[in-house]
C-alpha positions in Angstrom: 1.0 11.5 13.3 -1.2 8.9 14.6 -0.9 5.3 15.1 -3.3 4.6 11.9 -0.6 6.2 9.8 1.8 2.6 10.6 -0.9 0.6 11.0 -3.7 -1.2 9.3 -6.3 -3.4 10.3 -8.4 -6.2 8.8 -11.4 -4.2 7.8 -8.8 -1.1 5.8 -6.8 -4.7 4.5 -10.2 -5.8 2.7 -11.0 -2.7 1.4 -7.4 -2.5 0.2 -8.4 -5.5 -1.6 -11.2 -4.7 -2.7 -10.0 -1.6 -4.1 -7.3 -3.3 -6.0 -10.1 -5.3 -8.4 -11.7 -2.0 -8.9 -8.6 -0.1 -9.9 -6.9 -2.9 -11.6 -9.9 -3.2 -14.0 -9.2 0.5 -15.2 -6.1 -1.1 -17.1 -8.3 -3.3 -19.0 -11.0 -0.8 -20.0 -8.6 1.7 -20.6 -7.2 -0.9 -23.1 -10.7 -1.2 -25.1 -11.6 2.6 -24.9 -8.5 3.1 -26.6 -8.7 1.3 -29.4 -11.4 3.7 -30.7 -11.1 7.2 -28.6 -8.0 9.6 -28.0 -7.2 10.0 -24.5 -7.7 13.2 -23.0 -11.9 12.3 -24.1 -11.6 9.0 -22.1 -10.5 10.7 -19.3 -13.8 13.7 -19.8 -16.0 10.5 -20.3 -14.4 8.9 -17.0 -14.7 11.8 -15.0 -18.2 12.9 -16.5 -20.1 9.4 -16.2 -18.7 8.8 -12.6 -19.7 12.4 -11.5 -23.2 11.6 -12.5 -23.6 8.6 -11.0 -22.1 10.4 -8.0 -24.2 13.3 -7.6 -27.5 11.5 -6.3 -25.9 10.3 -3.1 -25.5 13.9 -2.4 -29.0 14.5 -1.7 -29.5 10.7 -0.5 -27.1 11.7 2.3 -27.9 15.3 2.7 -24.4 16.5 2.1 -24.1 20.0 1.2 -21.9 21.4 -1.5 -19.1 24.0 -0.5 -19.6 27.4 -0.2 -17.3 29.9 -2.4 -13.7 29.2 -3.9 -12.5 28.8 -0.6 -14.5 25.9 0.0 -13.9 24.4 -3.6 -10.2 25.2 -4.0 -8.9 21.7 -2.4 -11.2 19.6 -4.5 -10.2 21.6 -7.4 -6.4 20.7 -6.0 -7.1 17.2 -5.4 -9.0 16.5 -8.5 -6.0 18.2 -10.7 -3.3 15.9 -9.1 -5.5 12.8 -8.3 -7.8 12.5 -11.6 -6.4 15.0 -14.4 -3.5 14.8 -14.4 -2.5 11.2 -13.1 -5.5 9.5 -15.4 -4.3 11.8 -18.6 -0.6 11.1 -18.0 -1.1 7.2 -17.7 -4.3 7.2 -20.3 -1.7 8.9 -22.7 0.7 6.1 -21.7 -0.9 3.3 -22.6 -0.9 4.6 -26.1 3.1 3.8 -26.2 3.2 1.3 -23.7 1.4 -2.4 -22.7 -1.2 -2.0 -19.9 0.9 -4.8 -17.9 3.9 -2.1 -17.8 1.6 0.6 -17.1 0.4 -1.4 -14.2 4.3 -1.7 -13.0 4.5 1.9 -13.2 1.9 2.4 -11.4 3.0 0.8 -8.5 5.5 2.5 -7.9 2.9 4.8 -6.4 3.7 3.8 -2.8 7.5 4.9 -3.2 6.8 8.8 -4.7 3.7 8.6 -1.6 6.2 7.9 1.0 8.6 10.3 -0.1 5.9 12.9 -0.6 4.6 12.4 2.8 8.3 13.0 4.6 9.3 15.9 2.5 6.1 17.5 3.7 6.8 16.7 7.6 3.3 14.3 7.4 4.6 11.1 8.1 7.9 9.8 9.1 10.2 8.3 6.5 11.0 4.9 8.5 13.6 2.5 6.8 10.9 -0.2 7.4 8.6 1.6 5.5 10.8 2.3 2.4 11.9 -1.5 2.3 8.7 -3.3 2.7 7.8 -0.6 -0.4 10.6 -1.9 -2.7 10.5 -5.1 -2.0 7.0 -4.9 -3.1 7.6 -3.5 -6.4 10.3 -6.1 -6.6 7.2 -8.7 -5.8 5.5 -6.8 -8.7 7.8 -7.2 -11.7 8.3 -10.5 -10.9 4.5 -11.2 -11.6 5.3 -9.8 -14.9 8.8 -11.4 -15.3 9.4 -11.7 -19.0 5.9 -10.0 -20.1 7.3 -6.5 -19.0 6.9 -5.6 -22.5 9.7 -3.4 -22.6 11.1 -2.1 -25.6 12.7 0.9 -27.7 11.2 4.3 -28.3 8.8 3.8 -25.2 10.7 5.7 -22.5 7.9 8.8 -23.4 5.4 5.9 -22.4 7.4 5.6 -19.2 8.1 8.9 -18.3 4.1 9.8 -18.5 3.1 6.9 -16.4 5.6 7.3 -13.8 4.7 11.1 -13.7 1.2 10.3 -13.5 2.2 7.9 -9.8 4.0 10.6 -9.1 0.9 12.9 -9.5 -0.8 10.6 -6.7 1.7 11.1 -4.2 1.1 14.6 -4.3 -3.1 14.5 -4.1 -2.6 11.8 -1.2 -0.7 14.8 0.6 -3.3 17.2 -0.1 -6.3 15.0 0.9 -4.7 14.1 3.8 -4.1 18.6 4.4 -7.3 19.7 3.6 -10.0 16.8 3.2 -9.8 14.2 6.0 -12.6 15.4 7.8 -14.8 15.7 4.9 -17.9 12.2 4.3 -15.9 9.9 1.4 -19.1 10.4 -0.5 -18.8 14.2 -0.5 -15.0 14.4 -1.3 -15.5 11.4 -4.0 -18.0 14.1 -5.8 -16.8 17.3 -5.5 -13.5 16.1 -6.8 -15.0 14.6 -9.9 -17.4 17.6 -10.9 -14.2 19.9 -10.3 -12.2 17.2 -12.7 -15.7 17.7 -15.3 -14.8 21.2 -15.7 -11.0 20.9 -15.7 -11.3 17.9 -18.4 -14.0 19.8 -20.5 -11.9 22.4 -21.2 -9.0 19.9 -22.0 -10.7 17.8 -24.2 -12.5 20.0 -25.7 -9.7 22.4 -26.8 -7.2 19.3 -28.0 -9.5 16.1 -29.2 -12.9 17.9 -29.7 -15.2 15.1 -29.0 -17.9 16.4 -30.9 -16.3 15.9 -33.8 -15.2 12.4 -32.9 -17.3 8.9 -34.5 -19.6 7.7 -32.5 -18.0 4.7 -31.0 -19.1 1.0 -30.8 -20.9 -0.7 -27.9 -17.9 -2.7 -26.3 -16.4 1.0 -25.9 -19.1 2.1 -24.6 -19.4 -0.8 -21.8 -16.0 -0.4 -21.4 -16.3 3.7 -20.6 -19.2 2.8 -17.8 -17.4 0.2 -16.3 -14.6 2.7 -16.0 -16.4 5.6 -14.6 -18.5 3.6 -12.4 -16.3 0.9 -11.0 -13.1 2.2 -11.9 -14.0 5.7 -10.3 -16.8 6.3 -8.5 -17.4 3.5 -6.4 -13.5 3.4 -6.2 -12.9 6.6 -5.1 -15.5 6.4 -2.5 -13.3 3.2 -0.9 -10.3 5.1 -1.4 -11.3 8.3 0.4 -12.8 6.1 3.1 -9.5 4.0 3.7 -7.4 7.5 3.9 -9.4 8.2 6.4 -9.0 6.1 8.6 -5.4 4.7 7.8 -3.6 7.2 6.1 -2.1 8.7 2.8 1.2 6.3 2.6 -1.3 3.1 3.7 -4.4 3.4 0.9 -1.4 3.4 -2.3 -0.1 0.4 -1.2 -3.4 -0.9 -3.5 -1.0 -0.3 -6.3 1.0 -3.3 -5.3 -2.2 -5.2 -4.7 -3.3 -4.4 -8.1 -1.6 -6.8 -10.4 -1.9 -9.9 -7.9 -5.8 -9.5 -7.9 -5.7 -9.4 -11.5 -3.8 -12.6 -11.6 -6.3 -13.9 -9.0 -9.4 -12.7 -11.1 -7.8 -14.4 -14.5 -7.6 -17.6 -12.1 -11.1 -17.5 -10.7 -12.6 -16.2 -13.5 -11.2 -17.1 -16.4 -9.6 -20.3 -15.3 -6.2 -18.6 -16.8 -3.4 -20.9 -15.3 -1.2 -19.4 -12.4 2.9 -19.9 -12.7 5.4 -21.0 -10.1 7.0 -17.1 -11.2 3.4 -15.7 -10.5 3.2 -17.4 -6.9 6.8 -16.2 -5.7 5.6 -12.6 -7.1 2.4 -13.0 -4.7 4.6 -14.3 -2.0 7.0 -11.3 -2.1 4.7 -8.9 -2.1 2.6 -10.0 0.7 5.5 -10.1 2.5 7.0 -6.7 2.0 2.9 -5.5 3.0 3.4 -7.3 6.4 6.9 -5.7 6.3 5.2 -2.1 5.9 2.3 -2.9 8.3 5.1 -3.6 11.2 2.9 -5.8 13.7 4.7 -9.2 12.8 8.2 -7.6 13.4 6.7 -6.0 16.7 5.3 -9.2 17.8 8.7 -11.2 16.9 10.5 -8.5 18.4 8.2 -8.8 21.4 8.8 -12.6 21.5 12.7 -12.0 21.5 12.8 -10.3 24.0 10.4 -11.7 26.9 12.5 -13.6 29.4 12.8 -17.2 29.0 11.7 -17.4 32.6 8.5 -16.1 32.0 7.2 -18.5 29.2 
C-alpha cells in the first residue's frame, strides 16, 4: 500500500469532479437510447463508438498494442467486469427501474470497492473508510428523498444494478493487479476494443441489431454523447485518477455523481435547489473529507500539541 491509496489531492479531487458530470450524464442518455433500442445494442453502440474515437490517440501517442493473449488477457478481464457486464447489468436495469434509483445503486460502488479491495489483501479495510463511505450513500438518498421511485415488482431492477456496482469493485481490483503501469490512453482502448468483441457477440446473438429500425436522431445524439463523453473521455480520467490515487479513491465519483447533476440542473437549467438537496450535498461532502482523512489528522494533530507551545 502506499500513501495515495488514503489520500487524495486537489488535482485527483477535480478530476473526481469532473468525472462525475461525465458519468452522471450516462444516466440521462441511457434514458433516451432506451426509449427506442434494447439494451445489450446500447451497450455494442457504447462500447463500439467510444473505441473508435479511441483508437487514433493510439498512433497520436505511439502506444503500441499488446502482444499475444498474455498481453490482452487483463484488458479482456477488465473490460468484462468494468464495461460488459456492469453497463449491461445497469443498462438492463433502467428498463425496470427510474434512472434517479439507478444512480442510488450505483453509488453504492464505493462500499462493494472497499470490501473488494480488503478481501483481496490490496488495501486496508479501515473503519474510517467504511464510515465516511455510508455516510455518503446516506448523503445520496437524501438528494433523492421522496423521488427514490421505489415500487413493487422492481427488486429484478435492483438486483441487476446493484450487481452491475458490484461488477466495478471487482475490475477496480484487477486494474489496480495488472494495469497500473500501463498510459490511461492505452488501457482506456484496449479495454473497449476487447468490450467490441465481447458485446458483438452478445448483441448479436440476443437483440440482432441488424434487424432492429433505424432509430431517430435524438437517439442517435444521445448514443455519441454516451460513447464519447460517457466513455471514452471518461475512462481516460478514470484510468488516470487510479493511477495515481487508487482503486477505493476513483469510485468515490459515484457519490459525486448525483450532486453534480443537481449542480448541472442548477447552472444549466435554472432547475431550483431544495433545503433536502443542500443537506444531501452537505452530508456527502462530509463523509468524502471523512474518507480522505487529512481534516481528522490535522484536528487530531491540533489536539494534541501542547498548550505550551501555541
Amino acid at each position: 500500500m502506499t500513501e495515495n491509496d488514503n489520500r487524495i489531492d486537489a488535482r485527483d479531487w477535480s478530476l473526481l469532479a469532473f468525472l462525475s458530470v461525465l458519468w452522471g450524464g450516462s444516466f440521462f442518455f441511457n434514458g433516451v437510447v432506451l426509449r427506442e433500442l434494447p439494451p445489450f445494442t446500447t451497450v455494442f453502440l457504447r462500447v463500439a463508438i467510444a473505441a473508435i474515437i479511441l483508437l487514433p490517440g493510439l498512433w497520436i501517442y505511439r502506444l503500441a498494442f499488446p502482444k499475444g493473449w498474455s498481453g490482452w488477457k487483463p484488458f479482456f478481464a477488465v473490460a468484462l467486469f468494468n464495461n460488459v457486464l456492469p453497463f449491461s447489468l445497469i443498462v438492463t436495469g433502467q428498463t425496470y427501474i427510474p434512472s434517479g434509483l439507478a444512480s442510488i445503486l450505483n453509488a453504492t460502488t464505493p462500499l462493494f470497492t472497499v470490501a473488494v479491495m480488503a478481501a483481496a489483501g490490496e488495501e486496508k479495510l479501515s473503519a474510517r473508510r467504511v464510515a465516511g463511505v455510508i455516510a455518503g450513500l446516506i448523503g445520496v438518498i437524501i438528494l433523492h428523498g421522496e423521488n427514490l421511485g421505489f415500487a413493487s415488482g422492481q427488486g429484478l431492477g435492483i438486483g441487476l444494478c446493484l450487481a452491475g456496482a458490484f461488477s466495478y469493485g471487482i475490475s477496480a481490483l484487477i486494474a489496480r493487479r495488472h494495469l497500473v503501469d500501463t498510459p490511461p490512453l492505452a488501457t482506456a482502448t484496449f479495454q473497449m476494443l476487447a468490450s467490441v468483441l465481447m458485446m458483438t457477440i452478445v448483441a448479436g446473438a440476443i437483440e440482432r441489431p441488424w434487424q432492429l429500425p433505424m432509430p431517430g436522431a435524438s437517439t442517435w445524439l444521445a448514443v455519441l454523447g454516451l460513447a464519447a463523453l460517457s466513455t471514452a473521455l471518461a475512462y481516460i480520467v478514470f484510468f488516470q485518477i487510479l493511477r495515481r490515487s487508487g482503486a477505493t479513491n476513483v469510485m468515490l465519483v459515484t457519490l459525486l455523481i448525483p450532486v453534480t447533476a443537481i449542480l448541472l440542473g442548477y447552472f444549466a437549467l435554472g432547475e431550483s435547489i431544495s433545503l433536502r438537496e443542500i443537506l444531501g450535498a452537505l452530508v456527502i461532502g462530509s463523509a468524502l473529507l471523512l474518507i480522505d482523512g487529512r481534516v481528522l489528522s490535522f484536528t487530531r494533530a491540533l489536539i494534541s500539541t501542547p498548550k505550551a507551545s501555541r
